[in-house]
N, C-alpha and C positions, 0 to 999 in steps of 0.2 A: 298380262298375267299368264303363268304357266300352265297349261294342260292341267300337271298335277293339282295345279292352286284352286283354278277351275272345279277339276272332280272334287276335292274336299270341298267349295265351298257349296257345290250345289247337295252332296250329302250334308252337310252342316244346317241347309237351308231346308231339308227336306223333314231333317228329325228334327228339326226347332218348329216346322209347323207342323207336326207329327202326321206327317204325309209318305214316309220312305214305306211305301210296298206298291205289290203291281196290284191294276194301274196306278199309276202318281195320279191324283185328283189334285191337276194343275191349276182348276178354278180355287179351291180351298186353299193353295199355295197363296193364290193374290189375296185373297179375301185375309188370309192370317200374315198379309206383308203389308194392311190397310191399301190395297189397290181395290176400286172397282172398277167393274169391267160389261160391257155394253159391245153386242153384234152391231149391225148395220151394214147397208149396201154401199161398200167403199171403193164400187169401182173394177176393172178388170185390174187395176196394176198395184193399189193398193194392200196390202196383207195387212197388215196393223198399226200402231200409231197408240202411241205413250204420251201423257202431260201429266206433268210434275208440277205443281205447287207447295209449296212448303215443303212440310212430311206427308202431302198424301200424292195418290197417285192414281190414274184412270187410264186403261185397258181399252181401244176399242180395237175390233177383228171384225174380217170380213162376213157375213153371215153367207153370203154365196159361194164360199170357200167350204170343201168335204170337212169335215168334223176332224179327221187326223190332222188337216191342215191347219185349222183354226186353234185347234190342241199346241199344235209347234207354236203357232204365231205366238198365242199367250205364255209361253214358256219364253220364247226366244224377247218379249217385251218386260217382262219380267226381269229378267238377264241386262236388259239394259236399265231398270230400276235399281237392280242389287250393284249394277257395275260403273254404271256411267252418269247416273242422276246425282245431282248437285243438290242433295236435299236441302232446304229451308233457304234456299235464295231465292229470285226472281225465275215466273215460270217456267219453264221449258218441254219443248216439243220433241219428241222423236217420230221421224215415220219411215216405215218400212216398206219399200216398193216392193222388192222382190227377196222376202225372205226364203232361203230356197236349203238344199239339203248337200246339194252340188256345188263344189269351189270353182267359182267364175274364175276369167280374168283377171279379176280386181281383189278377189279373196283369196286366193292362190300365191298371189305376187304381196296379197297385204297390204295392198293400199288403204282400206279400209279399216284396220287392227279392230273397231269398235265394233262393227259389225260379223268381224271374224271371230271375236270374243265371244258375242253375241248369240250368235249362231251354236260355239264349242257349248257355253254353260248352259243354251237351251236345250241341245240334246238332252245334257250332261243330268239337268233335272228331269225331263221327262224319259230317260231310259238311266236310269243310274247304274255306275258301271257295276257296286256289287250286287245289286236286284238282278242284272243281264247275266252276269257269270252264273248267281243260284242257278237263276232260270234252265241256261241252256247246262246243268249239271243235272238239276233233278229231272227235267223229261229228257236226259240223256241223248242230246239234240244231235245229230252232224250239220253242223255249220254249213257245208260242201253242199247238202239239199235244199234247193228253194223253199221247197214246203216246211223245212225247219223256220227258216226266214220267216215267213209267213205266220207261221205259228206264234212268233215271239214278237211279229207284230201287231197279231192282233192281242196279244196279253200285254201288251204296252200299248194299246190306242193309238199306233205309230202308224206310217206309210211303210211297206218294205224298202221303198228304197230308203228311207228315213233310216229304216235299222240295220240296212244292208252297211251304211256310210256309218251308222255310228260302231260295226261290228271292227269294221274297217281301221276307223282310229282309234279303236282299243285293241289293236291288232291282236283279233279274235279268229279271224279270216288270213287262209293263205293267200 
C-alpha cells in the first residue's frame, strides 16, 4: 500500500472511531475496531503479538515495555488488524519481535513489506500527519530544536526518536 493510501486510511480510521485529536487514545482505537487488548510480561525480545479469529481480535503488549513504547506496539498491531488480518477464516497469529522506529536491514531493503506497512500506518495513527502539521503551526515550533521535538512528543505520547522518524517521512525535517 502507498504512503498516501497508508495516511488516509489511518485518518479514516481515526474519525470513524472518533479518536482524531492529540493524544490518539490508541486503546479506544482497539476497543472501537472489537480488539482487546491485555499487558503481560513477554519477554525481552517480544513487543507484541495479535490473534485473529473470526471478526474479533486480541492485543497483547509488553507490560515491561515504557508506556510510549507499548502505545507504538498497540498501534503498530492494530496496523496489522486493519492491513493484514484475514478476517472470518481460520486463526491467526502475528508476533512482533522487534517492533522498532528505525529501518533495519530488512525494512530498509523491504523484505519484510508487512511489517514495513506495519510500522508506516502505526506511526501514521498514533501521530497523524494533519494533527503533527497543526501542532507544530500553532506552538509555532522550529523543527531544527530538540526541545521542539520533545514537546510534540510528549503531546503525542510518542518517543522523540519516534517523532523525530516520523517528522522525517513526512519530510517536515531538513
Amino acid at each position: 500500500m502507498s504512503k498516501e493510501n497508508l495516511e488516509s486510511r489511518a485518518e479514516k480510521t481515526l474519525r470513524d472511531t472518533d479518536t482524531y485529536r492529540v493524544p490518539v487514545a490508541i486503546d479506544i482505537v482497539a476497543q472501537r475496531l472489537n480488539l482487546t487488548m491485555s499487558a503481560a510480561p513477554l519477554g525481552e525480545k517480544v513487543s507484541g503479538m495479535l490473534v485473529v479469529m473470526g471478526e474479533r481480535g486480541a492485543i497483547g503488549y509488553n507490560s515491561s515495555h515504557p508506556r510510549v513504547r507499548q502505545r507504538f506496539t498497540i498501534s503498530h498491531e492494530i496496523a496489522h488488524y486493519l492491513l493484514h488480518a484475514k478476517k472470518g477464516e481460520k486463526a491467526q497469529l502475528f508476533i512482533d519481535s522487534s517492533v522498532t522506529f528505525r529501518r533495519d536491514e530488512n525494512s530498509s531493503a523491504g523484505d519484510d513489506r508487512d511489517e514495513v506497512e506495519a510500522n508506516q500506518l502505526g506511526a501514521a495513527l498514533l501521530m497523524p500527519k494533519g494533527l503533527v502539521q497543526q501542532e507544530v503551526k500553532r506552538n509555532e515550533l522550529d523543527l531544527e530544536d530538540e526541545d521542539a521535538i520533545s514537546l510534540l512528543a510528549k503531546k503525542f505520547q510518542v518517543s522523540a526518536a519516534a517523532m523525530s522518524n516520523r517528522l522525517a517521512n513526512l519530510r517536515m525535517l531538513r
